[in-house]
C-alpha positions in Angstrom: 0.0 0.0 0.0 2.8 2.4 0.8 4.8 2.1 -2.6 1.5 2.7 -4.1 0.7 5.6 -2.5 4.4 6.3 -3.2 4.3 6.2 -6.9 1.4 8.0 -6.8 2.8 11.0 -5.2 5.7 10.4 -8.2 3.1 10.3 -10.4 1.4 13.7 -9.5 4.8 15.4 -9.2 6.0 14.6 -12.3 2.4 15.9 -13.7 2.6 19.1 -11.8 6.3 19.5 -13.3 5.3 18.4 -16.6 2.3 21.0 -16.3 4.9 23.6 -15.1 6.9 23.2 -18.4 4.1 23.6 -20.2 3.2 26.4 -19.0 6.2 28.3 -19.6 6.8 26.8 -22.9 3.4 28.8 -23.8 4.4 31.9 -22.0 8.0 31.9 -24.1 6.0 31.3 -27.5 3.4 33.7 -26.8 6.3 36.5 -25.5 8.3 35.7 -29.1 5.2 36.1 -31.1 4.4 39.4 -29.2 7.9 40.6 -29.8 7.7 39.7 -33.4 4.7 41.2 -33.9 5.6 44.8 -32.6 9.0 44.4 -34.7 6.7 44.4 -37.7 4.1 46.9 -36.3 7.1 49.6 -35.6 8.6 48.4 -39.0 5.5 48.7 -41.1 4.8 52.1 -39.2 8.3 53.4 -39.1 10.0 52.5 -42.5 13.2 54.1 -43.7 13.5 56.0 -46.9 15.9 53.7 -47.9 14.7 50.5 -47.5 11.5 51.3 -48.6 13.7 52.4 -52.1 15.4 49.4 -52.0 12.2 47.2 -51.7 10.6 49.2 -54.6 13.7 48.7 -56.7 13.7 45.0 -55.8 10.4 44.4 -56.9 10.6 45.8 -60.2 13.9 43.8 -60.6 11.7 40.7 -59.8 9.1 41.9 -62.2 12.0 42.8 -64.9 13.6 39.3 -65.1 10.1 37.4 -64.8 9.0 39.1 -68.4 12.8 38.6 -70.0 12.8 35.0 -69.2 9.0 34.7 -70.6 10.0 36.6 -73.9 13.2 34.6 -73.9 11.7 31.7 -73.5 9.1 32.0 -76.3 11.3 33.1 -78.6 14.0 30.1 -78.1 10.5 27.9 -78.7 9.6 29.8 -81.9 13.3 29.4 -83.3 13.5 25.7 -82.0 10.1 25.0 -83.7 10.9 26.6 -86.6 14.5 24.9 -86.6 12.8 21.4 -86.3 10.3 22.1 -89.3 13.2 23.0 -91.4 14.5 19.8 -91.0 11.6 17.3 -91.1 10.9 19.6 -94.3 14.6 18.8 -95.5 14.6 15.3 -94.7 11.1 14.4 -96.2 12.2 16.4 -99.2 12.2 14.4 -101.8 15.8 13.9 -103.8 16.5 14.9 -107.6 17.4 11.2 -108.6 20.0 11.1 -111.6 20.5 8.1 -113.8 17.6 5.4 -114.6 15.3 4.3 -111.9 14.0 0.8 -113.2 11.1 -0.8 -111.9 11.2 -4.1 -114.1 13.8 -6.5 -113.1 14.3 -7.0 -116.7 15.8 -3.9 -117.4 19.2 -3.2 -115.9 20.4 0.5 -115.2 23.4 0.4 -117.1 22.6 -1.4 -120.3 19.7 1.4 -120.5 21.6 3.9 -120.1 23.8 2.7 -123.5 20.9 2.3 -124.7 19.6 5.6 -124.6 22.9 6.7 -125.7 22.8 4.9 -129.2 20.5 6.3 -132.3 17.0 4.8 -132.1 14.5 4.4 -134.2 12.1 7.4 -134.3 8.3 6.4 -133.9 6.6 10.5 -133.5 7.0 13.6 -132.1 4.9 15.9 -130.2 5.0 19.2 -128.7 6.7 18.0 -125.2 9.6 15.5 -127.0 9.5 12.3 -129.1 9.3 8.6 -129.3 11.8 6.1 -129.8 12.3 2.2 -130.3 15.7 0.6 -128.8 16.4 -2.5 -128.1 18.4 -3.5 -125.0 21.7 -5.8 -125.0 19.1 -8.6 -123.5 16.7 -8.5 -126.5 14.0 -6.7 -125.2 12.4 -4.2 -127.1 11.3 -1.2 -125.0 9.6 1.8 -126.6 10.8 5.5 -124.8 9.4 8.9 -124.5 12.2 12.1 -124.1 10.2 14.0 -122.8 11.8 18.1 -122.3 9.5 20.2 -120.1 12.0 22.7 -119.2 12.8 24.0 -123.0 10.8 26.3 -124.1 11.4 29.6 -126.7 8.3 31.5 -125.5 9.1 31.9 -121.8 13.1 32.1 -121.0 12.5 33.0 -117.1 11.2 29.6 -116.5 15.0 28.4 -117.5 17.2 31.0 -115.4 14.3 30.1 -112.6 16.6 27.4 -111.3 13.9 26.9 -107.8 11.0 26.8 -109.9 13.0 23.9 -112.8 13.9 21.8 -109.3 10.3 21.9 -108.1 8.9 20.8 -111.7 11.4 18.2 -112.2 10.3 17.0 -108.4 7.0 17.2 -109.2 7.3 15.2 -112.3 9.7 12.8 -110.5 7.2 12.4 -108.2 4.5 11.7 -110.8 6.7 8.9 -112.2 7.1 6.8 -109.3 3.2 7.1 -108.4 2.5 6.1 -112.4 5.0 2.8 -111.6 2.9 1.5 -109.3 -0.7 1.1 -111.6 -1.5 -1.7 -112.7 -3.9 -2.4 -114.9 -4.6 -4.3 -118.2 -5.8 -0.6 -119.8 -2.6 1.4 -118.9 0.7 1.1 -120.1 3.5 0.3 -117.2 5.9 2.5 -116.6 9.1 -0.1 -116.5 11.7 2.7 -116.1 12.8 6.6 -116.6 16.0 8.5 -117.1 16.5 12.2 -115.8 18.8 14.4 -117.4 19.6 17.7 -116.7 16.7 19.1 -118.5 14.5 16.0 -120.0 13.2 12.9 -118.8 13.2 9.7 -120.6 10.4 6.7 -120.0 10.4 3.5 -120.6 7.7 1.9 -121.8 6.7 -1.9 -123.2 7.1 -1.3 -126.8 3.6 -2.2 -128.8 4.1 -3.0 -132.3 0.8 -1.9 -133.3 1.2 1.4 -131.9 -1.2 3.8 -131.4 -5.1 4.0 -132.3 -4.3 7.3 -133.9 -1.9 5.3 -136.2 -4.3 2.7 -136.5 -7.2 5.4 -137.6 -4.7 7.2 -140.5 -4.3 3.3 -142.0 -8.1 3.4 -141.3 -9.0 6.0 -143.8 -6.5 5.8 -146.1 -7.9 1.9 -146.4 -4.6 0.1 -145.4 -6.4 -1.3 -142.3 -9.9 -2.7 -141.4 -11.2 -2.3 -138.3 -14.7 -3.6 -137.6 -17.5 -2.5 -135.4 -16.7 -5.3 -132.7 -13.1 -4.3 -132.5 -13.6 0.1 -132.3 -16.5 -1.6 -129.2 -13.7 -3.8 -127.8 -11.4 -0.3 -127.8 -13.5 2.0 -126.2 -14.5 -0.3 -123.5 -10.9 -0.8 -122.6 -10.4 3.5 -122.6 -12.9 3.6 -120.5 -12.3 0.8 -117.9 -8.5 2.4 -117.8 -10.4 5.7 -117.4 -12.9 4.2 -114.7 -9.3 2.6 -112.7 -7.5 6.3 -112.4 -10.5 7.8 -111.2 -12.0 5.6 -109.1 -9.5 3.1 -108.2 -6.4 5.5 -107.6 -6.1 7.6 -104.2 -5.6 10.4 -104.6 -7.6 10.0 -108.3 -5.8 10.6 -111.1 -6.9 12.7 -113.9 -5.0 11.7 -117.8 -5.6 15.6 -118.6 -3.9 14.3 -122.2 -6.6 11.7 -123.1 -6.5 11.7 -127.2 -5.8 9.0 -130.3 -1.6 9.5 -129.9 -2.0 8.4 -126.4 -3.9 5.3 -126.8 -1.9 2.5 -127.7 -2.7 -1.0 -129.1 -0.8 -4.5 -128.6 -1.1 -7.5 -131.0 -5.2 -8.0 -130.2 -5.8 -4.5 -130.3 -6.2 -3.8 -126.5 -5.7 -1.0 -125.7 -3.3 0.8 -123.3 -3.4 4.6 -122.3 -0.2 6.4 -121.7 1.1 9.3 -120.4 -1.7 9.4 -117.6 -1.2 12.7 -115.7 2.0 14.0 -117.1 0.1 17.0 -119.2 -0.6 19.0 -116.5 3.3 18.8 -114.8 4.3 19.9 -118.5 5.1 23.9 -117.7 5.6 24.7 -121.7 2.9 22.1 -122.4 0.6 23.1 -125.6 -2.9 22.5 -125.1 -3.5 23.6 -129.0 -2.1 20.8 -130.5 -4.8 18.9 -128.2 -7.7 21.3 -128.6 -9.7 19.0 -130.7 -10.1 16.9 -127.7 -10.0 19.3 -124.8 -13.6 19.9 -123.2 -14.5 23.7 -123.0 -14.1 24.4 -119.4 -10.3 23.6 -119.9 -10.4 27.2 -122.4 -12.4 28.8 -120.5 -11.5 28.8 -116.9 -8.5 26.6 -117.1 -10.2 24.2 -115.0 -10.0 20.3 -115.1 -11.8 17.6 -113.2 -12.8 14.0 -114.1 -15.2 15.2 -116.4 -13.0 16.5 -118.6 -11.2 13.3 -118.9 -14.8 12.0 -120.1 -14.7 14.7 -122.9 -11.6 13.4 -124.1 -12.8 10.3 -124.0 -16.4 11.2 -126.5 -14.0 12.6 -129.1 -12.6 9.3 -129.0 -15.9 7.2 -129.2 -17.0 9.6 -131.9 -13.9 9.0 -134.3 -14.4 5.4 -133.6 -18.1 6.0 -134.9 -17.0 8.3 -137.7 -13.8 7.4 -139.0 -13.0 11.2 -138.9 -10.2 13.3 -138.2 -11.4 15.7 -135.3 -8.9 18.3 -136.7 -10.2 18.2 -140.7 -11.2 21.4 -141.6 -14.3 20.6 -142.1 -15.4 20.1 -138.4 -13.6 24.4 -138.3 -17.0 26.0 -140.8 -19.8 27.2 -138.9 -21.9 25.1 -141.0 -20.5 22.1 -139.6 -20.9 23.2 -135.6 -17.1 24.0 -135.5 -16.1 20.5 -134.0 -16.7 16.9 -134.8 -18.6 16.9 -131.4 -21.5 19.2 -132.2 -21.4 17.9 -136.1 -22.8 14.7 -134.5 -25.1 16.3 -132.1 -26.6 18.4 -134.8 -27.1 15.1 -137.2 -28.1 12.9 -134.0 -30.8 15.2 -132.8 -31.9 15.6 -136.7 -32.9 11.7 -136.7 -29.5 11.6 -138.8 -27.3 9.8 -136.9 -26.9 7.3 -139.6 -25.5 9.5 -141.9 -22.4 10.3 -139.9 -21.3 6.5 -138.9 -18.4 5.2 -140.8 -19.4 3.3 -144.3 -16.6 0.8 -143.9 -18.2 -0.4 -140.4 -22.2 -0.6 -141.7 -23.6 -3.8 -142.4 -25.4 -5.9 -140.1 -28.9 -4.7 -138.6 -27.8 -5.3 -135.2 -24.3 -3.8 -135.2 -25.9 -0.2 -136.3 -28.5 -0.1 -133.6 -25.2 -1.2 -131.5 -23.5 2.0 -133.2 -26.7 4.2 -133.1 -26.1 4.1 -129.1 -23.1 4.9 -129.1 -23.9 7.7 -130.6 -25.8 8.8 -128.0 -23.4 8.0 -125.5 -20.9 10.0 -127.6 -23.1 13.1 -127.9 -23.8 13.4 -124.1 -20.2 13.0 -122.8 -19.2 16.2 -125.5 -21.9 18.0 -123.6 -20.7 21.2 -123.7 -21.5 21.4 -119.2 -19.5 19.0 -117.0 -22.5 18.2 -115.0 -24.1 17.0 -118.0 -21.5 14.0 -118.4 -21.8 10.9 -117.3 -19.0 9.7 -115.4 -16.8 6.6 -116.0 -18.6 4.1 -113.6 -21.8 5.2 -115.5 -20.0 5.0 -119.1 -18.8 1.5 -118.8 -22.1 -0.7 -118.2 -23.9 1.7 -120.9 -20.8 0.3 -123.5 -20.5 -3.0 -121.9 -24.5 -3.7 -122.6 -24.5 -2.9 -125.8 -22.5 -6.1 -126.5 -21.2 -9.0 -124.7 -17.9 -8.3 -123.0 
């Protein structure tokens, strides 16, 4: 009972002392904030010319470096930024390649490039460069376009504009490689091309027939006979290799150069189109050589879409009806309409079609109702509004029906 009461009395003490401490713990806290607080009082009250100069000097200091490092720091982000896009720019530029790019394993770099270099035999011209027949060291014959976009008399600024000849030339380089990857029985493969320092060459599959132009002068000068089955069996293919760039292609490609010289013909007389796209990369390209088969819009607000393709593509049908030359005189007199285009409309809507179809291709009952359609088909694509046109997934079951394909 005594140590009890013992430890108790410990116990209380030490409480009581612990209390004690406590208490004067408080009283030296409360005394340091009281002290404090006059400090500031007499500091806030009292202040000294100088400090209060030096606080005002301080701030603005504070104030100073906080909008240099924001301006600095924006502009080191704009320069960075811009640095950066200069770069990705550069580095997804793409390169002016020199020498031939093949895409056919059967045509080696080098042996094209002798090639090229030997005298070939000369197949046409046209405003933009020629054609040419070689023959490689391996026995393949391969059938080449020179083409010269950067020679031109008329405008002599676009040859000292060395910037604007590198863009062309990438644009056209460009062109090429997206060209070598169609494929499609209507368009000629692009198996290889050449740059130079101001032409391009492209290699083609050489097609003895050669082209439905050529075919169409041996045609009317009665050195060849083409039946009504056959000019069908053409048209259909121009127009499936038509339907492929516009609606099979992304982005859709537009042939902007769709005539007779750019339709070529193998052994079964297939045909092939060529040169898909390349008119409107030509800066010195002559659209009056190709007027005959250029749709209106193209003169008149220098405007192309799709539509115009199908344009092209009507002058096509109709000389395939006609047996005509769009660019005989006789399609120039007023009487006439002033094209081989509104010559057919006028004897078409006259009950006259007839009349206008080629005699060599007449015959069978069946054939000219066959040939009295495609008229009609011919006459609404040369409507003079796009919007009027069909377009080429409308065009080929319209020539597909009208015989079995």
């Amino acid at each position: 009972m005594e140590n009890t009461r013992e430890k108790n009395c410990i116990l209380q003490k030490s409480r009581k002392n612990s209390a004690v401490v406590l208490l004067l713990l408080l009283l030296l806290l409360v005394l340091c904030f009281h002290c404090t607080t006059v400090d500031c009082q007499e500091r806030v009250k009292s202040p000294s010319p100088s400090s209060q100069s030096e606080f005002k000097i301080g701030i603005r200091r504070i104030i100073l470096s906080v909008v240099l490092g924001v301006l600095t720091g924006l502009v080191s982000a704009i320069l960075v930024a811009c640095l950066i896009r200069f770069f990705v720019g550069y580095m997804n530029k793409t390169p002016i390649l020199k020498g031939p790019v093949t895409f056919s394993p059967k045509i080696d770099p080098k042996t094209l490039q002798l090639a090229l270099a030997n005298e070939n035999q000369l197949l046409g011209s046209s405003p933009d460069g020629k054609y040419y027949r070689t023959v490689l060291d391996n026995g393949l014959t391969i059938a080449v376009r020179r083409l010269e976009p950067f020679v031109s008399s008329g405008s002599p600024e676009r040859l000292n504009n060395n910037n604007k000849s590198k863009s062309v030339k990438r644009k056209i380089q460009h062109e090429l490689e997206v060209l070598a990857g169609l494929r499609h029985r209507n368009l000629m493969s692009l198996r290889a091309y050449v740059r130079e320092s101001n032409r391009f060459y492209l290699v083609y599959d050489y097609v003895q027939t050669g082209s439905l132009e050529d075919s169409m002068k041996r045609v009317r000068e009665n050195q060849l006979h083409l039946g009504w089955e056959v000019r069908l069996r053409i048209a259909v293919g121009v127009i499936k290799g038509l339907q492929y760039l516009h609606f099979n292609c992304n982005p859709q490609i537009l042939h902007c150069n769709l005539k007779l010289s750019n339709v070529m013909l193998d052994g079964e007389f297939e045909p092939r189109l060529s040169d898909c796209g390349l008119a409107k990369l030509m800066p010195n390209s002559d659209r009056a050589a190709t007027s005959a088969y250029s749709a209106p819009e193209c003169f008149q607000n220098h405007s192309y879409t799709d539509r115009s393709d199908v344009f092209s593509f009507g002058m096509i049908l109709a000389v395939l009806l006609t047996g005509r030359d769009p660019t005989d005189p006789f399609f120039g007199e007023a009487a006439n309409g002033g094209s081989l285009g509104r010559w057919l409309r006028h004897l078409q809507q006259a009950g006259e079609a007839r009349e206008g179809l080629d005699k060599s291709i007449l015959g069978e009952e069946v054939e000219e109702d066959e040939m009295l359609m495609a008229v009609r088909i011919a006459v609404v694509c040369l409507s003079d509004l796009p919007a009027d046109r069909p377009s080429c997934d409308e065009l080929v079951p319209m020539l597909t029906q009208l015989h079995s394909f």
